[in-house]
C-alpha positions, 0 to 999 in steps of 0.5 A: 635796582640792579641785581649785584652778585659781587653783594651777594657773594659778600653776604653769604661769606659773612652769614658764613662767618657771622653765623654759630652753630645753636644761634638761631638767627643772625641780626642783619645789623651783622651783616653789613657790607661797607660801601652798600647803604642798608636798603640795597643789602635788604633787597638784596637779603630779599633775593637771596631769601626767595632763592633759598640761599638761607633759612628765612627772613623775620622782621620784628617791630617793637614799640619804640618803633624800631625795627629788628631784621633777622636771618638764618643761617645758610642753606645747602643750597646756600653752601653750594652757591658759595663755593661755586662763587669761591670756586669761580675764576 
């Protein structure tokens, strides 16, 4: 996989959007990006959570055998990395 910085910039605009103040956590289900299958997002959510561009990542698996990914909100750092992509020319 290669790293695509036009996926993580689509992410944190839409953590930003998706995000409510008190809510918590985010649903990754929320933070689909068309074009990009479900795998390459987590890896992706994946580099972002190891660079501190958000507060966490917790999967929860239930007995049905589902899975439930969540996420928090964005980090100062996260706030900062998306201004400078809005910023970049």
């Amino acid at each position: 996989m290669k790293r695509d910085m036009d996926l993580i910039r689509q992410l944190l605009i839409k953590i930003e959007d998706v995000y409510e103040p008190g809510m918590g956590s985010i649903n990754v289900k929320s933070v689909m990006i068309d074009g990009y299958d479900v795998n390459t997002i987590l890896e992706h959510l994946r580099l972002m959570n190891d660079a501190g561009l958000f507060q966490g990542m917790q999967g929860k698996q239930y007995v049905t055998g589902s899975t439930i990914i969540s996420i928090g909100n964005l980090t100062n750092k996260g706030y900062d990395t998306l201004e400078e992509f809005k910023n970049d020319t």
